[in-house]
C-alpha positions as CSV (number, residue, x, y, z in Angstrom):
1,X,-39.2,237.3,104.6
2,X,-39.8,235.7,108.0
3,X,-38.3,232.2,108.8
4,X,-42.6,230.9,108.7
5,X,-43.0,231.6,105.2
6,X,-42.2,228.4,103.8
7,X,-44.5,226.6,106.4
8,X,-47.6,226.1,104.1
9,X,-50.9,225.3,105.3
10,X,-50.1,225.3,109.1
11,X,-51.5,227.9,110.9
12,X,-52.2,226.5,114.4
13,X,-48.8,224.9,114.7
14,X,-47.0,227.9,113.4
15,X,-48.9,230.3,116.4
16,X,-47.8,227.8,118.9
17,X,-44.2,227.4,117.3
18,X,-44.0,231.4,117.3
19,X,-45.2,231.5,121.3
20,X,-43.1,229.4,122.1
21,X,-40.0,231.2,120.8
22,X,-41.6,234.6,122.4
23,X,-41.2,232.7,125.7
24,X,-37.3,230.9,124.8
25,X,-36.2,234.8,123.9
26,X,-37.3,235.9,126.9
27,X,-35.8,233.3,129.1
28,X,-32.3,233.7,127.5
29,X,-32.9,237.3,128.0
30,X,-33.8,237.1,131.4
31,X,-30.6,234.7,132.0
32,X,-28.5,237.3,130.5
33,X,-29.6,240.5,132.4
34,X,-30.6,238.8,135.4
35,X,-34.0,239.8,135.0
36,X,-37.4,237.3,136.2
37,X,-37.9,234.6,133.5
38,X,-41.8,233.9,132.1
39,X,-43.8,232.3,134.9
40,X,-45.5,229.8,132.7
41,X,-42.9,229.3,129.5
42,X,-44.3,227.8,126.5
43,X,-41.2,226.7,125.7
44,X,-39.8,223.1,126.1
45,X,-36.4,221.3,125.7
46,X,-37.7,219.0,123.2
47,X,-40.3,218.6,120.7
48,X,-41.8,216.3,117.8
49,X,-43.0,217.1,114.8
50,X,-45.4,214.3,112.8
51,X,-47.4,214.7,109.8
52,X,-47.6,212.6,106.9
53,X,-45.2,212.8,103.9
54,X,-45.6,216.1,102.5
55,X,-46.6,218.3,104.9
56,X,-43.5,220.1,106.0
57,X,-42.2,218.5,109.5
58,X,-39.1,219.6,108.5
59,X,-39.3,222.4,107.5
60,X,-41.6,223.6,111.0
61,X,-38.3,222.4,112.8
62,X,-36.2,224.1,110.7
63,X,-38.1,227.4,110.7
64,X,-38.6,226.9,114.9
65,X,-34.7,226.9,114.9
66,X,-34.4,229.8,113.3
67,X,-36.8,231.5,115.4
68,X,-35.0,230.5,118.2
69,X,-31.9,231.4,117.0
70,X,-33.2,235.3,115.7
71,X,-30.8,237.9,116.8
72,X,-33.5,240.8,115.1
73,X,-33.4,244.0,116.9
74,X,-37.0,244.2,116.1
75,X,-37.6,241.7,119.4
76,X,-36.8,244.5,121.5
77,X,-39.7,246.6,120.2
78,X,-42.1,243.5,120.5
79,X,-41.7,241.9,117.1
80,X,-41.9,238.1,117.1
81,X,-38.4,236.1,115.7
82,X,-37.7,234.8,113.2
83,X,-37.2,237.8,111.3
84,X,-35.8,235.8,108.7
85,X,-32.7,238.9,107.4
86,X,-30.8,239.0,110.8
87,X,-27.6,236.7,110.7
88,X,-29.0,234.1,112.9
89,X,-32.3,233.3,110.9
90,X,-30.3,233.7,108.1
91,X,-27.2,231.0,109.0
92,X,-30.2,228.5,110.1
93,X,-32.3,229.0,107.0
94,X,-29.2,227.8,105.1
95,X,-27.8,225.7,107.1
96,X,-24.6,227.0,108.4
97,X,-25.4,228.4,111.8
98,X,-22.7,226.9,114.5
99,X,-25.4,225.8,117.0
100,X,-27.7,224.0,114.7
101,X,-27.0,220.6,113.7
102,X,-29.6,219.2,111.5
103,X,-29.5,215.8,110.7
104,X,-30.8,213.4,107.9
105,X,-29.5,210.4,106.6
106,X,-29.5,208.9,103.1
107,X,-29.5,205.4,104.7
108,X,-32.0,203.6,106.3
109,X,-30.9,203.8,109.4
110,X,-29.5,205.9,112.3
111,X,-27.1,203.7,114.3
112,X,-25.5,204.2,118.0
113,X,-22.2,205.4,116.9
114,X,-24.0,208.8,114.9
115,X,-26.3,208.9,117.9
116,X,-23.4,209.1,120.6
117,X,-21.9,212.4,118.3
118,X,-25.0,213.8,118.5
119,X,-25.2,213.0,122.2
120,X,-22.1,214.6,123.1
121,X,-22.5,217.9,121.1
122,X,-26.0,218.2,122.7
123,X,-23.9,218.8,125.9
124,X,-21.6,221.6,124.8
125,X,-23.3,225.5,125.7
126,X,-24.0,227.4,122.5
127,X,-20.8,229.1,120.5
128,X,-21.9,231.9,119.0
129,X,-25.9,231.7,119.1
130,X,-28.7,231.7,121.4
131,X,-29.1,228.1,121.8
132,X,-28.0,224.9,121.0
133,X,-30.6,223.2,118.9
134,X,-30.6,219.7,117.0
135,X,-32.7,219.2,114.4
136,X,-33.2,215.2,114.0
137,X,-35.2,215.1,110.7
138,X,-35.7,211.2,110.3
139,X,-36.0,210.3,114.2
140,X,-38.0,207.4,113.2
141,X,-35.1,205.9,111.2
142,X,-33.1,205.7,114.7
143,X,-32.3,201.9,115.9
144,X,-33.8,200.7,119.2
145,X,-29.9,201.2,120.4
146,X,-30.0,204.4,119.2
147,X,-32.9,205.3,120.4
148,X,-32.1,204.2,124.2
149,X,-28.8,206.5,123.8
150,X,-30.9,209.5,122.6
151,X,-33.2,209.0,125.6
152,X,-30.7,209.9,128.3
153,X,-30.1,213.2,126.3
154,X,-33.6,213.9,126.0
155,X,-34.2,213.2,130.1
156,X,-31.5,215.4,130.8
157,X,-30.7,217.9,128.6
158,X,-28.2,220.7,128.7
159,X,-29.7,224.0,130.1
160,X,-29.8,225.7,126.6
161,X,-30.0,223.0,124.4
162,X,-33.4,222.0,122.1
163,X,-34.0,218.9,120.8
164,X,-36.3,218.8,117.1
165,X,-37.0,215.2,116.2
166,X,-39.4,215.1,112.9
167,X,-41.3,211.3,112.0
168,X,-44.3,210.3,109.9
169,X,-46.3,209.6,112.9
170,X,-45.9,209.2,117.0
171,X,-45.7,205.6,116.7
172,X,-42.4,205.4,114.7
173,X,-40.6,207.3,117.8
174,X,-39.6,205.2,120.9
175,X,-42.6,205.6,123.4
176,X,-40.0,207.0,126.1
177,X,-38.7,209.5,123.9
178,X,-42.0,210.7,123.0
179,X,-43.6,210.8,126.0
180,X,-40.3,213.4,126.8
181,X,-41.5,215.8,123.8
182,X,-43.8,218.1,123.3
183,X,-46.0,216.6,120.2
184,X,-46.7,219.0,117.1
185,X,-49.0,217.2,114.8
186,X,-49.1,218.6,111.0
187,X,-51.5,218.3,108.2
188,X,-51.1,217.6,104.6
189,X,-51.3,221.2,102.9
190,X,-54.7,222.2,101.3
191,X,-54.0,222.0,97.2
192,X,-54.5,225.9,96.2
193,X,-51.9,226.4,98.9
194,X,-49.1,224.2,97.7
195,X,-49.7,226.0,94.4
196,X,-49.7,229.5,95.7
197,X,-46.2,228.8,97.3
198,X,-44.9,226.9,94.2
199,X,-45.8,230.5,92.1
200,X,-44.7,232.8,94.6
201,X,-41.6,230.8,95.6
202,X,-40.6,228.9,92.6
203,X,-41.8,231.1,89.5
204,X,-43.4,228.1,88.5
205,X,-47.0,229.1,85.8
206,X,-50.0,229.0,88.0
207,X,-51.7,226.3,86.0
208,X,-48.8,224.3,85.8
209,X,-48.5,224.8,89.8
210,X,-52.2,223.7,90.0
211,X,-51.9,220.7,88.5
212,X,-48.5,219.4,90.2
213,X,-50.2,220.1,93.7
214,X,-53.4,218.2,92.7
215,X,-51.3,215.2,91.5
216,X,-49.3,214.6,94.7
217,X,-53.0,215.6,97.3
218,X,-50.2,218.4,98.7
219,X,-47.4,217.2,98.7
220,X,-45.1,219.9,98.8
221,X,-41.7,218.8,98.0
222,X,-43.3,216.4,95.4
223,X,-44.9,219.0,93.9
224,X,-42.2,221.1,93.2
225,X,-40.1,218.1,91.8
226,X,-43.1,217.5,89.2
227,X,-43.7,220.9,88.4
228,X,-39.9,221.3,87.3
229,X,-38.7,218.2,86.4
230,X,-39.4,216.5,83.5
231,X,-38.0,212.8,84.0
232,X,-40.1,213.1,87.4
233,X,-43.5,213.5,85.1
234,X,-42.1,211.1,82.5
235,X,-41.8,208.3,85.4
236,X,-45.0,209.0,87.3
237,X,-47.0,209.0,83.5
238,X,-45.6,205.5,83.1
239,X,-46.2,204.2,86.7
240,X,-50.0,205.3,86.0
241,X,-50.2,203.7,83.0
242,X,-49.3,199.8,84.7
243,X,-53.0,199.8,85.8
244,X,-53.9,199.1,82.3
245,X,-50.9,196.4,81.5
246,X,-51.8,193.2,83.8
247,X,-54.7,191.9,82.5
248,X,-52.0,188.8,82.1
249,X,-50.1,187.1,83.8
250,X,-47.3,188.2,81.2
251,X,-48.4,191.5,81.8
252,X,-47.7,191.5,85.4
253,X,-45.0,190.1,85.4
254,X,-43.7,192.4,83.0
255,X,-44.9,195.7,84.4
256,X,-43.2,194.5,87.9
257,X,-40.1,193.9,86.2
258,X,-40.2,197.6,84.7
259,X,-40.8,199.1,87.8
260,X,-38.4,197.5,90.1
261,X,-36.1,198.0,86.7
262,X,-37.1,202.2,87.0
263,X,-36.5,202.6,90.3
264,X,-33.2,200.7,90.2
265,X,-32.0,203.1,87.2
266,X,-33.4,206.3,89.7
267,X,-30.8,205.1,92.3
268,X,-28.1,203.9,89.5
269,X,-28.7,208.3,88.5
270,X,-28.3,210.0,92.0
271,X,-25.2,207.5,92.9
272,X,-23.9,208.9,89.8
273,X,-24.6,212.4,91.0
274,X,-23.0,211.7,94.6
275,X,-20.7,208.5,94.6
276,X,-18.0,210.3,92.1
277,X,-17.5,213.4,93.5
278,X,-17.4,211.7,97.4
279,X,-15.0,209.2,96.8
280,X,-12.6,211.4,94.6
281,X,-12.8,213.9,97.7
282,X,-11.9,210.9,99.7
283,X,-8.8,210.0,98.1
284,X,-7.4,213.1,97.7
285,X,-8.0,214.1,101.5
286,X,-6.0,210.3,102.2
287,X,-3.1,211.3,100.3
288,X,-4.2,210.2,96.3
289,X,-4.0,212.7,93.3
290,X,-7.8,212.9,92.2
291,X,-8.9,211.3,89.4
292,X,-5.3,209.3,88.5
293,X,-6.7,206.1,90.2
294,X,-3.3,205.5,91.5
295,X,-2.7,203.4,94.5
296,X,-3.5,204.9,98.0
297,X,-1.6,205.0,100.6
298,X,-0.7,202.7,103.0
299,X,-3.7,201.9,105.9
300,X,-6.1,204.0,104.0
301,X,-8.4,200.5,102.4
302,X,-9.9,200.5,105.2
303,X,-11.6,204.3,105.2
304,X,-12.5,203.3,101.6
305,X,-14.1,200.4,102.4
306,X,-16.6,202.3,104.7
307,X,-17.4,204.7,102.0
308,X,-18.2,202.3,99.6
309,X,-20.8,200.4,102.3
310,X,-22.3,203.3,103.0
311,X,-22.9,204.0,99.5
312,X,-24.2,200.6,99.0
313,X,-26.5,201.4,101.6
314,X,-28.0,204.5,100.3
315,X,-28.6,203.2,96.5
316,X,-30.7,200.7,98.5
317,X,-32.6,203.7,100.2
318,X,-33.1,205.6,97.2
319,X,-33.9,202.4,95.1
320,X,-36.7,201.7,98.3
321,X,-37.9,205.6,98.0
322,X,-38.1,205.6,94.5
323,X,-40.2,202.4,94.6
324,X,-42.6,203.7,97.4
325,X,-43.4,207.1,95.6
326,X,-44.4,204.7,92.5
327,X,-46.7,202.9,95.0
328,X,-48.0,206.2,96.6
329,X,-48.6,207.2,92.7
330,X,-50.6,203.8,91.9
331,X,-52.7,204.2,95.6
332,X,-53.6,207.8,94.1
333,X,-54.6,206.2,91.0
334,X,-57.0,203.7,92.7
335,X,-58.2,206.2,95.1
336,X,-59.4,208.3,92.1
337,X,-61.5,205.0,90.8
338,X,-62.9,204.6,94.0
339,X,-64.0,208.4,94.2
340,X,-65.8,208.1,91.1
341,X,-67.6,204.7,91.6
342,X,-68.7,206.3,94.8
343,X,-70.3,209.3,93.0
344,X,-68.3,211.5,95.4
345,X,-67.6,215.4,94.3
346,X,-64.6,215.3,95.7
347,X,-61.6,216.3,93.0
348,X,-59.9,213.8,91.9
349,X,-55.9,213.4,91.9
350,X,-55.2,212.6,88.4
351,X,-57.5,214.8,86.1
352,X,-55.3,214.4,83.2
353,X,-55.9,211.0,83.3
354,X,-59.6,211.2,83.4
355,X,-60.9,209.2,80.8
356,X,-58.4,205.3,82.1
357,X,-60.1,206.6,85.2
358,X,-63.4,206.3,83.9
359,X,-63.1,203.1,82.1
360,X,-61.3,201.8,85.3
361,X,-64.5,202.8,87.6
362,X,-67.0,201.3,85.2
363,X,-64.9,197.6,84.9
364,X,-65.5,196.4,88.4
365,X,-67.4,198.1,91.6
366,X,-66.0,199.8,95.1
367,X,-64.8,196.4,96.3
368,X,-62.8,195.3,93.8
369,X,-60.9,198.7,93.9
370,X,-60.3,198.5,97.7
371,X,-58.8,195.0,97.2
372,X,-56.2,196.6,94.7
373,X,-55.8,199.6,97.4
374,X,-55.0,196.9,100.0
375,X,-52.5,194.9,97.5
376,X,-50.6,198.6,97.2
377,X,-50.2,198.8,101.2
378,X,-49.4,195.0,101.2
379,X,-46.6,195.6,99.4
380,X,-45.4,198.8,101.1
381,X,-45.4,196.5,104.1
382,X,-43.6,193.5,102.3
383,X,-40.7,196.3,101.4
384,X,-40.6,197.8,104.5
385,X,-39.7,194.1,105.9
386,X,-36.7,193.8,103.8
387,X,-38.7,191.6,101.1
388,X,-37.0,191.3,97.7
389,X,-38.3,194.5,95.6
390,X,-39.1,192.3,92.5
391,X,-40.9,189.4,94.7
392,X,-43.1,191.8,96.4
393,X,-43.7,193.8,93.2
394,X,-44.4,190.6,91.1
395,X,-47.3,189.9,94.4
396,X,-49.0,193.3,93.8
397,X,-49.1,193.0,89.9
398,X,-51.0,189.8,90.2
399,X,-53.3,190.9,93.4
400,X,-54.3,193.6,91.1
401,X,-54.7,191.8,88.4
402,X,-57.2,189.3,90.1
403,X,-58.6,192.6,91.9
């Protein structure tokens, strides 16, 4: 199927992404036979793609690249690329083309040293495809040093070389490196198309597919997660339920302490998943039997050391991702009382949870709700500036509480 399917809900950008790679197969084409390139090319050496969480940033970068990439004997006779069956849609799609690099980090941060390697391949002429393309899906996790280093790529990029940077918004990029890009701006994905794509794509039942895209406002990834995975439902049916517990100050206090407590066991899960299997493939590339635990070889504690920061690192991203998609959860939550103290027609979020809804709108008016709103997003914020989880959870609990 071709490399747009996947792209849900984005029509405009799609036609300008699919223009675009018209325009970048006819200027390698030209370059190849000699013959005149487009006269006005639609086609740029760098882009960036924003859109809120959810609506596919990546995965418009991803399908561009494969697009640009497309190898389809089809183009000859005036089809578009991105075919999505020849070997270079294909190799992109899944990730193991040579002369796409897509990168995303598990930390929460991209430093100067990962930037530099990027750098430096961004220079080197394609191997085997028709460009070289970088896919950067968490540009707005670079450093300010990292940043400045990706800027001189971005001013003067190889001839054949396309840079993709993906962030929530324009102002989590480096105003010189955006003002260098071409800007793609992406919506969150109507509902009933989330759901169509989680049938069609996933096998998942229709009504089931409904009601996962109407929790998480279209959310696509999130969607999918909650329509297959039952710890995912079993966590967000607890998170909603803390609107009801802090009437006290025990309460609060208590609820906080679960929460920072669920998303520290989330982390505690995946680091189980990953840490294992990385360091036992560490020590038997240094020179240790795996799984003996035996001593490693001379000048190797070191290398070991680094893997275990950098695991460090990411349980504290996943225990800070986990936490914000519980506070994205409780926003939806208050954003649902708000709709029905407002009288508005709109759908609500949380159906399932109609009737706490209902007694929620009727205990307080519009106000009060938008204080609790505004306690959520204080807290985001406290997070987001390296506060202590349980401090800034204990804060909201009690702000909501007093309302």
């Amino acid at each position: 199927m071709p490399v747009w399917d996947d792209l849900v809900g984005q029509e405009r950008v799609q036609t300008q992404l699919a223009a675009a790679a018209r325009d970048a197969d006819a200027l390698v084409t030209a370059a190849e036979t000699g013959g005149e390139a487009p006269a006005a090319s639609k086609m740029t050496h760098a882009w960036l793609f924003t859109g809120p969480p959810g609506s596919g940033r990546e995965t418009a970068a991803r399908a561009f690249a494969a697009a640009l990439q497309c190898t389809s004997p089809d183009r000859k006779l005036g089809a578009d690329p991105g075919c999505g069956f020849c070997d270079g849609c294909h190799t992109t799609m899944v990730g193991t083309h040579a002369d796409v690099e897509i990168v995303r980090t598990d930390l929460l941060s991209i430093g100067v040293k990962e930037t530099r390697e990027l750098v430096r391949r961004a220079q080197l002429s394609p191997a085997v495809g028709r460009w070289q393309v970088i896919v950067l899906e968490d540009a707005d996790r670079l450093t300010e040093g990292a940043g400045n280093v990706l800027l001189k790529a971005v001013e003067e990029p190889a001839p054949r070389t396309v840079w993709l940077l993906c962030a929530p918004s324009l102002e989590d990029v480096l105003p010189t490196i955006r003002s260098r890009c071409r800007h793609l701006s992406l919506r969150t994905p109507p509902v009933a198309a989330v759901a169509e794509v989680l049938v069609r794509r996933d096998g998942i039942e229709p009504a089931a597919a409904a009601a996962a895209a109407r929790a998480t406002q279209g959310h696509i990834d999130r969607a999918r997660r909650l329509a297959t995975d039952e710890r995912a439902r079993a966590r967000r049916a607890a998170v909603l339920k803390l609107p009801l517990r802090v009437d006290d100050v025990g309460g609060c206090l208590k609820a906080a302490q679960e929460l920072v407590d669920a998303a520290a066991e989330d982390a505690k899960q995946m680091a189980e998943e990953v840490d294992v299997k990385e360091t036992e493939e560490l020590r038997a590339a240094l020179g240790a039997a795996a799984g003996t635990g035996g001593r490693m070889p001379r000048g190797t504690a070191g290398v070991m050391k680094e893997l275990e920061d950098k695991q460090k690192r990411r349980r504290t991203r996943t225990q800070r991702d986990s936490l914000d998609l519980a506070l994205t959860d409780l926003t939806g939550f208050y954003r649902d009382v708000l709709a029905l103290q407002l009288g508005s027609t709109t759908a609500i979020a949380n159906e399932d949870l109609r009737g706490d809804l209902d007694r929620m709108a009727r205990s307080g008016g519009p106000e009060r709700t938008l204080r609790r709103i505004e306690a959520i997003i204080a807290c985001r914020q406290a997070l987001d500036r390296n506060v202590a989880p349980l401090l800034a959870v204990e804060a909201m609990t009690m702000a909501l509480r007093a309302g």
